[in-house]
C-alpha positions in Angstrom: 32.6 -0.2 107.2 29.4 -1.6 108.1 28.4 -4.1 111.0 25.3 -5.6 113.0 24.8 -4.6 116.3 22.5 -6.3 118.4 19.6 -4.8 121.2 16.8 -6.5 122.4 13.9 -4.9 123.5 12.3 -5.9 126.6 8.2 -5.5 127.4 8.1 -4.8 131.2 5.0 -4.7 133.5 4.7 -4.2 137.5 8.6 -4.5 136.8 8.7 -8.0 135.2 9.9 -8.8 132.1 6.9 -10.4 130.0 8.8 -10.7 126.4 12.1 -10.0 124.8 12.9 -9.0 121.0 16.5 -9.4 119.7 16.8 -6.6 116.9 19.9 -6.5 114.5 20.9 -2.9 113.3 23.7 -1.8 110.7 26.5 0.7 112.2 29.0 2.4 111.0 32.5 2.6 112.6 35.7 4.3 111.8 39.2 2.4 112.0 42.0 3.2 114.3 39.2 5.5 115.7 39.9 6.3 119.4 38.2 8.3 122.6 39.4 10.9 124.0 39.1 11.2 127.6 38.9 14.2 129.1 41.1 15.2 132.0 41.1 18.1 133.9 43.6 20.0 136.1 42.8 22.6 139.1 45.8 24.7 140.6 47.0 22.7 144.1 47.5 24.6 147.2 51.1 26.2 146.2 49.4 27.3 143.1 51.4 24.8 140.9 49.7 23.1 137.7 48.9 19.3 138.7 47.7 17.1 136.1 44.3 14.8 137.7 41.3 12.9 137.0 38.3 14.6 137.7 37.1 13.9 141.0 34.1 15.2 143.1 34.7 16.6 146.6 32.7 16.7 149.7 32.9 19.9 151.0 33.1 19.9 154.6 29.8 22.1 155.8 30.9 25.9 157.6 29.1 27.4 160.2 26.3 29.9 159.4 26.7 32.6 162.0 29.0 33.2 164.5 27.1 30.7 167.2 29.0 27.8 167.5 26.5 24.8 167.6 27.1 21.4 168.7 27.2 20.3 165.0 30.1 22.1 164.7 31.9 20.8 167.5 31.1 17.1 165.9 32.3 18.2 162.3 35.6 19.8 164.3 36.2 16.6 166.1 35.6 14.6 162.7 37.6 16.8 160.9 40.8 17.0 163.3 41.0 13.0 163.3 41.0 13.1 159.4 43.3 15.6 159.2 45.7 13.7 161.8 45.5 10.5 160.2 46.3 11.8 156.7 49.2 13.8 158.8 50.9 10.4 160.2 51.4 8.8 156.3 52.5 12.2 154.6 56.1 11.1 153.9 55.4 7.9 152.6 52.8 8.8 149.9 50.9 12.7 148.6 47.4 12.8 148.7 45.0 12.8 146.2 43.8 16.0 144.8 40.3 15.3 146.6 41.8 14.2 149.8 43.6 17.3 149.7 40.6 19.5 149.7 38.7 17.8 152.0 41.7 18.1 154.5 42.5 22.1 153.3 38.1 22.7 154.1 38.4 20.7 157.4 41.3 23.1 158.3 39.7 26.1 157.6 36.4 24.9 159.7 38.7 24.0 162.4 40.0 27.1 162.2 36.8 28.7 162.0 35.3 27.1 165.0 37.9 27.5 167.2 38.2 31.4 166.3 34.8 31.6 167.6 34.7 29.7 170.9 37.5 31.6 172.3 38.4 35.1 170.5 39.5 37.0 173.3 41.8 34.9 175.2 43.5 32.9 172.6 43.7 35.8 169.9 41.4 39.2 169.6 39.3 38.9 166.0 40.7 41.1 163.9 44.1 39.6 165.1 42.8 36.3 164.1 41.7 37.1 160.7 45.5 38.7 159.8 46.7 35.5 160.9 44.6 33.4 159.5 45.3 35.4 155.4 48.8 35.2 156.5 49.1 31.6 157.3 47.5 30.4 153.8 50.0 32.7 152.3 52.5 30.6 153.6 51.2 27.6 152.8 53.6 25.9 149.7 53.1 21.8 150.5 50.2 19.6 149.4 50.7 17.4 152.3 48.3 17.6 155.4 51.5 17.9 157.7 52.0 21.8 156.7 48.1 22.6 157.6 49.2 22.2 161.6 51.8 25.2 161.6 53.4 24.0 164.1 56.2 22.9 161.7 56.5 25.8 159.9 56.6 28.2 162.6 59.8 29.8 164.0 61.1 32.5 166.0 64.6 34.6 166.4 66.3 33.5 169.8 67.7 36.8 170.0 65.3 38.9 171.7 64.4 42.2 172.1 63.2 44.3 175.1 59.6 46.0 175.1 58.5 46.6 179.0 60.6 47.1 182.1 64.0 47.3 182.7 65.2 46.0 186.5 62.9 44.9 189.1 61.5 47.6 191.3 57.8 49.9 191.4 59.0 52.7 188.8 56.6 53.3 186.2 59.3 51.9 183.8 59.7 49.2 185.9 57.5 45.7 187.3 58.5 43.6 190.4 57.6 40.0 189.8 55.0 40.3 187.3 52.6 37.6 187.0 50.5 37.9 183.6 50.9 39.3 180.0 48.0 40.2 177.6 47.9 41.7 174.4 45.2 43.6 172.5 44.4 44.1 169.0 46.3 47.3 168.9 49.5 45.2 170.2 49.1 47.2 173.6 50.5 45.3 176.6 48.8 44.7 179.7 50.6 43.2 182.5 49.5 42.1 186.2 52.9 43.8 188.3 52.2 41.4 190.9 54.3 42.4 193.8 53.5 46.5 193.0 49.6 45.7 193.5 48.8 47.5 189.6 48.0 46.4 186.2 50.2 48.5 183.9 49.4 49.6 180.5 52.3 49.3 178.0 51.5 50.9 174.3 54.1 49.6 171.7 57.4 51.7 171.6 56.7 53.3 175.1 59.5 53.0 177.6 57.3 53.7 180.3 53.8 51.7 181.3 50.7 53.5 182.8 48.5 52.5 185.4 44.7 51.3 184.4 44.2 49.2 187.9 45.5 49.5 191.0 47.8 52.4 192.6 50.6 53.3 190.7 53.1 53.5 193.7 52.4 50.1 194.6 49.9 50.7 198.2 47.7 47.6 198.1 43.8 47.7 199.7 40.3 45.9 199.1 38.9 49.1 198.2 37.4 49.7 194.7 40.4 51.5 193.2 42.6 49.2 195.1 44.7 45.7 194.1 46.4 43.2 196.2 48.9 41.2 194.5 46.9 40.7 191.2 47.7 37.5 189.5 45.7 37.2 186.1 43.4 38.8 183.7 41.7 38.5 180.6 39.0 40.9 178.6 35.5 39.9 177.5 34.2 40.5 174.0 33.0 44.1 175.0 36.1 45.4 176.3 35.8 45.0 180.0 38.9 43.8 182.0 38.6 41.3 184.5 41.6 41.3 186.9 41.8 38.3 189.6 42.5 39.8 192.6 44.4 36.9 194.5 45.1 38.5 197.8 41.7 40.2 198.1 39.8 36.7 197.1 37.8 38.3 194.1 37.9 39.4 190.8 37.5 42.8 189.7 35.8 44.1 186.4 36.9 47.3 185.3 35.3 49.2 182.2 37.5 51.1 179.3 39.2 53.6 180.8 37.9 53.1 184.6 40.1 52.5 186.8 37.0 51.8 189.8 36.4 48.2 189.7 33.4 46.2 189.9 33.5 43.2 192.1 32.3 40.4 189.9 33.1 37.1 191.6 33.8 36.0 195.0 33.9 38.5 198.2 36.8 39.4 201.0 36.2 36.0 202.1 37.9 33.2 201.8 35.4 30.3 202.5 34.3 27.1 200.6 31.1 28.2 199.7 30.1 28.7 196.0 29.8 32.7 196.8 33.4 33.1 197.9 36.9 32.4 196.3 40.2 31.2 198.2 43.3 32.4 196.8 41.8 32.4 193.2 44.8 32.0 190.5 43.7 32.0 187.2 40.5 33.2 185.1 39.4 32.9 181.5 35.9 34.1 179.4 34.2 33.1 176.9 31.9 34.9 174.3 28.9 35.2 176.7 31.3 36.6 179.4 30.5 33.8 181.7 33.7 33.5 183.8 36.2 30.5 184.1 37.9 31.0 187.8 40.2 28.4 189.3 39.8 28.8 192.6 42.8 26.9 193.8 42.5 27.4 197.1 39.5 25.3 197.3 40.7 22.6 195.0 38.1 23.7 192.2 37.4 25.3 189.2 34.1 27.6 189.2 32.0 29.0 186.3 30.2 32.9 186.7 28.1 33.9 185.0 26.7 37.6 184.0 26.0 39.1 187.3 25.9 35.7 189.0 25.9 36.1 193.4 27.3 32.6 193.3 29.5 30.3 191.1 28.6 26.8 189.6 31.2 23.7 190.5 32.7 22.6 187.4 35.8 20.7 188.5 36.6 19.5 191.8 39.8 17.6 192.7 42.2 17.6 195.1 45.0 17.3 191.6 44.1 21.4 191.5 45.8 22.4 194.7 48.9 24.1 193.0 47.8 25.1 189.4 49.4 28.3 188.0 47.1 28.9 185.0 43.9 27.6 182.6 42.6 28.1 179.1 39.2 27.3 177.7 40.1 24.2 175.0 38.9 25.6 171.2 37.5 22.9 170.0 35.1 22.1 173.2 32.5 23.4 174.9 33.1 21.7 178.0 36.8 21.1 178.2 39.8 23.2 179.6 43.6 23.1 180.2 45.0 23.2 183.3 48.4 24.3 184.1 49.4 22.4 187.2 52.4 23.4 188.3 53.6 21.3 191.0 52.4 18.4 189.1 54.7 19.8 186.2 52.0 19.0 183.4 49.4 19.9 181.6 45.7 18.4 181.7 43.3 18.8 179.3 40.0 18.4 181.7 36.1 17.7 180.7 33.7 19.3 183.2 31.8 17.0 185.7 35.0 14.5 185.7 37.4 13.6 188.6 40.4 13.2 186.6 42.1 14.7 183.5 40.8 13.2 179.8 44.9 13.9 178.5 47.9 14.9 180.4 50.5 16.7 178.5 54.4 16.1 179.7 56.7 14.7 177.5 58.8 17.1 175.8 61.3 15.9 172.9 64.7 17.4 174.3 67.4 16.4 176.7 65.3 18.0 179.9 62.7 15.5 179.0 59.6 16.9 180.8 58.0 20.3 182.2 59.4 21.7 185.1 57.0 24.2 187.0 55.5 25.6 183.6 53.3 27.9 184.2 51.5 30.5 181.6 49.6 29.4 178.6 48.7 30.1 175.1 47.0 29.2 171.7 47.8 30.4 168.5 45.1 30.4 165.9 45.8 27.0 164.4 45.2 25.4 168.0 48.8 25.0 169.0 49.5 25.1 172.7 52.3 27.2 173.9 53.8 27.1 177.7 56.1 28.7 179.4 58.4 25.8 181.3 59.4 28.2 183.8 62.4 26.2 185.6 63.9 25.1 182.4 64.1 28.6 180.8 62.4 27.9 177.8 59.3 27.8 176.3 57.4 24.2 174.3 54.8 24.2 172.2 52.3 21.0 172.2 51.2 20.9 168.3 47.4 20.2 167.9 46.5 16.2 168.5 50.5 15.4 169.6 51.6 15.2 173.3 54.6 15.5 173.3 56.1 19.1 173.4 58.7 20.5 171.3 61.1 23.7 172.4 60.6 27.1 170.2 62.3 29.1 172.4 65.0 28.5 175.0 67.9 30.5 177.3 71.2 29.9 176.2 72.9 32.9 178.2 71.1 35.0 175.5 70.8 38.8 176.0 68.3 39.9 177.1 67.7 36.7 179.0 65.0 34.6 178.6 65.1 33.0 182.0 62.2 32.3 184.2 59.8 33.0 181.6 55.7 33.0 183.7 53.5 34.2 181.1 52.9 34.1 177.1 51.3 36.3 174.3 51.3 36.6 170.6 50.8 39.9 168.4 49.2 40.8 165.5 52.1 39.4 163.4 52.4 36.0 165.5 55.7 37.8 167.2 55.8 35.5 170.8 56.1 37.5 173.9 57.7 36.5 177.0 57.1 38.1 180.9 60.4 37.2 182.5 60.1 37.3 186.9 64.1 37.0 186.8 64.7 40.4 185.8 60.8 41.9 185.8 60.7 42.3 181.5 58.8 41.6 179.0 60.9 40.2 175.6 59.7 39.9 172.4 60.8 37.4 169.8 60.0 38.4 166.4 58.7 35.5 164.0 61.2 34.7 161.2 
């Protein structure tokens, strides 16, 4: 069937219209014809079919080299604020197909960036990467709530045994140990506080070996020498950096040295910016430029590579009993603080006087931290710490502050009492240094 279709033709100059033609044209059309629109599909994040217009996402823009820039710190804070807003309205709606790829790419550049501010201290790199394949694995939901892990992850409560046995200064044993690292070969380090020694524990040993300190437990200032070491932490190139708490310094040691390298502060215990007072705590970053809180002088104090003095980055009279401190991954001028006697946390920019967020709350019947102590991230920027005095340890989930229990005593064997100090393997197993009985207890991921 036949029909008239009208267009006019317009004569434009200097973009005015100077004259207009209406022109009539036969065309031909076909009844009960219809369009097809064409609708695609792309697999969701559990791999299931889902049936959705076509829609055109953003990609959120990935670093281009392992340098983290300030851009990327921006995109990161961007990026976690998305992904917490779409978070808080999960249950009451899914997201669209393109909201849910611009929240899965703003994960995996948070996760990106934060791997690379801090890969040491929070979790070695090829450690990381494991995690990081094993996580999406795990991922089955569509919803932004299952991109934070902290849901999701879970741990037996029944425990097993990997270093010590009773408190004493056997090489199979520790006496009030302070400290726990692990390395990416899932070897142990631990600071054996009262026995002046760092001990060495490879996985399935029943014995540890001494890599600092003496092994019968004599203290000293010498090189080769420990006096109730409290902390320590390893740089991107493999050297250890012990904090020497009695001795008021901080000792570098190379792979396989035990001869240690004074790095920070002296035998002194002044004020001034070349000495430390009863340092506590120490992290590093991918420079190795040292973190030190110096708690003894009510600070916290940056080294850098064979610095003669530190630089003030924190000073407040709040840091005069803080047990422990952790470079923030998704800042380059933040840390936390573990204060102690405070029984919180602070999250603390550089140059302030007072904390930017304190973390206390905890959602259980013993309703805040009491005298937590050690810290840890996982990769997806979860904070684990170890609330010493209520035998358990909480977990503060990325942008929430309020702490939820993972792990807790219940008069099981072996006990989880008094837990100091935190670590997680290769496989995300958590890893607890006990000072009631001197062990280390691992509790395997489910």
């Amino acid at each position: 069937m036949e029909s008239l279709s009208n267009i006019i033709v317009a004569t434009k100059t200097n973009g005015k219209i100077l004259q207009e033609k209406r022109l009539s044209i036969p065309t031909k059309t076909t009844r009960n014809s219809s369009v097809k629109v064409k609708r695609t599909s792309r697999p969701s994040i559990n791999q299931n079919r889902i049936r959705q217009s076509t829609v055109h996402v953003q990609k959120v823009p990935r670093p281009s080299s392992n340098k983290v820039h300030a851009q990327d710190i921006n995109s990161l804070s961007n990026n976690q604020k998305n992904i917490s807003g779409l978070a808080n309205d999960h249950k009451n709606r899914s997201l669209s197909m393109g909201d849910q790829n611009k929240t899965h790419d703003a994960f995996v550049h948070m996760q990106q960036v934060q791997l690379q501010v801090h890969p040491q201290r929070h979790q070695p790199q090829q450690l990381q990467q494991v995690q990081a394949q094993a996580h999406q694995q795990r991922v089955t939901s569509t919803t932004a709530a299952t991109f934070s892990s902290c849901n999701s992850l879970r741990w037996n409560q029944t425990g097993q045994i990997v270093a010590g046995t009773t408190s004493g200064s056997n090489a199979n044993q520790l006496k009030n140990p302070s400290c726990l690292y692990i390395d990416n070969n899932n070897t142990l380090y631990i600071c054996d506080h009262d026995n002046n020694r760092i001990q060495k524990w490879i996985q399935g040993a029943i014995t540890g070996v001494t890599v600092a300190g003496d092994s019968t437990g004599t203290q000293g200032s010498t090189s080769t020498l420990l006096k109730t070491p409290i902390d320590l932490t390893f740089d991107t190139n493999g050297f250890m950096y012990v904090v020497d708490n009695g001795n008021n310094r901080v000792q570098r040691f190379a792979s396989g040295s035990s001869t240690g390298t004074t790095v920070a502060g002296t035998t002194a215990s002044t004020n001034a910016l070349t000495d430390l007072k009863q340092p506590t705590a120490i992290d590093v970053d991918n420079n190795s430029n040292l973190y030190i809180l110096d708690m003894g002088n009510t600070r916290l104090v940056e080294w850098a590579q064979n610095a003669t003095s530190g630089t003030l980055l924190i000073s407040s009279s709040t840091l005069n009993n803080d047990y422990d401190i952790l470079l923030a991954p998704n800042s380059s001028n933040q840390i936390y603080i573990s204060d102690q006697g405070a029984h919180a946390l602070y999250l603390w920019t550089f140059g302030a006087s007072t904390p930017s967020m304190t973390l206390q709350p905890v959602n259980d019947s013993h309703n805040t931290l009491n005298n937590q102590m050690g810290m840890v991230l996982d990769p997806y920027g979860n904070l684990y710490v170890a609330d010493r005095d209520n035998d358990r340890v909480v977990v503060y989930c990325a942008n929430s502050t309020v702490g939820i229990v993972v792990a807790e005593d219940n008069n099981s064997v072996p006990s989880l009492k008094k837990p100091v100090a935190l670590a997680f393997d290769s496989d995300l197993n958590l890893y607890l240094l006990s000072t009631n009985n001197g062990q280390v207890v691992k509790l395997p991921r489910i």
